[in-house]
C-alpha positions, -999 to +999 in steps of 0.1 A: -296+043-065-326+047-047-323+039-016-288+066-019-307+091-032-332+087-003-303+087+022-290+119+004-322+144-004-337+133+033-304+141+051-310+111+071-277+097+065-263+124+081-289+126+108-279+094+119-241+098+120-244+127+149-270+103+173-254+085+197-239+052+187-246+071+150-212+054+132-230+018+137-263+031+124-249+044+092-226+012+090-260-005+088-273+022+063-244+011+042-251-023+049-284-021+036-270-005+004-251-033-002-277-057+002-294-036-024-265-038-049-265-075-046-303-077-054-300-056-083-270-083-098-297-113-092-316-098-122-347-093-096-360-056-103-393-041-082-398-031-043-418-060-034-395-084-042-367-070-027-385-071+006-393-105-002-351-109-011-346-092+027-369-111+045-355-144+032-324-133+042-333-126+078-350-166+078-322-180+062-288-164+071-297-144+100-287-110+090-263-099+108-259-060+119-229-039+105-201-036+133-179-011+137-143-006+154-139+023+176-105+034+189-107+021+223-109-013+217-083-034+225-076-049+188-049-054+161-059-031+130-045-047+099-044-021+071-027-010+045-007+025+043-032+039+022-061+029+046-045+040+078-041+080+068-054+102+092-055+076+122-027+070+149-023+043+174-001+037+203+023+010+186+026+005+151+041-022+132+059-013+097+054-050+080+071-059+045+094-029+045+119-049+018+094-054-002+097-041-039+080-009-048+050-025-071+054-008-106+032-006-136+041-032-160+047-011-194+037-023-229+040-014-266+020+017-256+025+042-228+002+063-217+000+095-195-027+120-184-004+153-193+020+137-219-003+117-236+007+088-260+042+072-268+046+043-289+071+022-303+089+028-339+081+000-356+097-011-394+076-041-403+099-050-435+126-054-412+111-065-386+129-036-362+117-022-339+129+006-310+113+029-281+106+069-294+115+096-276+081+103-268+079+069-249+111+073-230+099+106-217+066+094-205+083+063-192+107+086-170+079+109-157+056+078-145+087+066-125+093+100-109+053+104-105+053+066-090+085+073-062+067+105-056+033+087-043+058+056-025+075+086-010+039+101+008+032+067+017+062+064+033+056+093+057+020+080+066+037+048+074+063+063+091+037+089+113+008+065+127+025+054+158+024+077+190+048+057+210+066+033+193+070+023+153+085-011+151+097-015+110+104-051+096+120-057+068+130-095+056+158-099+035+175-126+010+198-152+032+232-146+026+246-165-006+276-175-025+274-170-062+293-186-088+324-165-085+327-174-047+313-142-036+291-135-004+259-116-015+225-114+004+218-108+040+221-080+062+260-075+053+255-067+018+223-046+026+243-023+052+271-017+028+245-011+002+225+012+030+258+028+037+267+039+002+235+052-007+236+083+018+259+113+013+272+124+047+291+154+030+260+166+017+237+153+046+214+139+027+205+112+002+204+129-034+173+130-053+183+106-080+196+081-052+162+085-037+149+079-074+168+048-082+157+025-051+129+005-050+123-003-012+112+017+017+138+004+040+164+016+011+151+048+018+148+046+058+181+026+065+207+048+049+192+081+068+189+064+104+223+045+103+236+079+092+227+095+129+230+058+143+249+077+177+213+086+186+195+058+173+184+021+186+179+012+151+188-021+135+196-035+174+174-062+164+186-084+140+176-121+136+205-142+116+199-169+092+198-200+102+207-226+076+195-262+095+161-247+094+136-248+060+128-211+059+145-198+031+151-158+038+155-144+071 
């Protein structure tokens, strides 16, 4: 907290971010804040020993200065959606676009900022038990709320790139169930794709757009829609069953 509040009410922080090569300095600011934090969790307390803590350090690990990545290198970034807001690069790769939506795991209790509490009905001398309606409406409005946010991160995902996005999406190898029917694969996903966009209305209705629970259910259905001016989905890699991998 100290060495912050130094950094802070000295403005030197900030004086060091607008020198030249200032982002690495204040990487190593940070760096030295860190080192801080992780003295403080040893239990040792007192200025003297944390320069003794530092100076060890330096002997026995060789410290190491803070780097930083600048946008002309020539690197792969790996990031997640959230982390990449507000940056572009030239090519950007969509990764695990069939992946399920993750969703909060709900227990006996619900909880919500606005809504508050919903709990169960419970009869303990029956042993019954069933959701209110309190629970059921805070259960619906954290869905909406939770598609809402996947919705944003979609369009950051789908906005990074300033020449080309390249989107990949694995899905399940295609299957025959028990009743001798073909399901899996990229068949059964396109007729799925294809039935989730309204082409009289032109677009896909909000409680379609509600109900999925991956971003390429929400991307597919909308390009293959306007596929005449679209390379999408040219790229297809098929299932292979003589090798191990399990999904394609």
């Amino acid at each position: 907290r100290l060495i912050w509040t130094i950094y802070e009410q000295t403005d030197f922080y900030d004086l060091m971010g607008v020198l030249y090569e200032g982002e690495e300095a204040q990487a190593n600011l940070r760096l030295l804040f860190e080192k801080a934090k992780q003295y403080e969790k040893s239990g040792f307390r007192g200025l003297s020993h944390f320069v003794q803590y530092i100076n060890k350090l330096k002997e026995n690990t060789k410290v190491a200065s803070a780097t930083t990545l600048s946008d002309n290198k020539n690197i792969v970034r790996v990031m997640t959606i959230h982390k990449s807001k507000g940056l572009e690069f030239p090519v950007c790769f969509f990764a695990g676009a069939a992946k399920k939506f993750y969703s909060e795991k709900a227990g006996r209790l619900r909880l919500h900022k606005d809504l508050g509490i919903g709990v169960r009905y419970v009869d303990p001398k029956i042993g019954f038990f069933t959701t209110t309606p309190a629970s059921e409406l805070i259960k619906k409005t954290k869905a909406i709320e939770e598609q809402a946010e996947n919705l944003r991160k979609l369009y950051v995902a789908l906005t990074r790139a300033k020449e080309k996005l390249i989107i990949v999406a694995t899905l399940k190898a295609e299957r025959i169930n028990s009743k001798g029917e073909v399901i899996g694969g990229y068949k059964s996903a396109r007729e799925k794709w294809n039935s989730l966009y309204s082409p009289n209305e032109g677009v896909m209705r909000p409680d379609v757009v509600n109900s999925v629970s991956r971003y390429i259910d929400l991307i597919a259905p909308v390009v293959l829609a306007h596929k005449k001016d679209s390379k999408f989905l040219n790229y297809v890699i098929p299932y292979n069953p003589e090798t191990t991998v399990s999904e394609q």
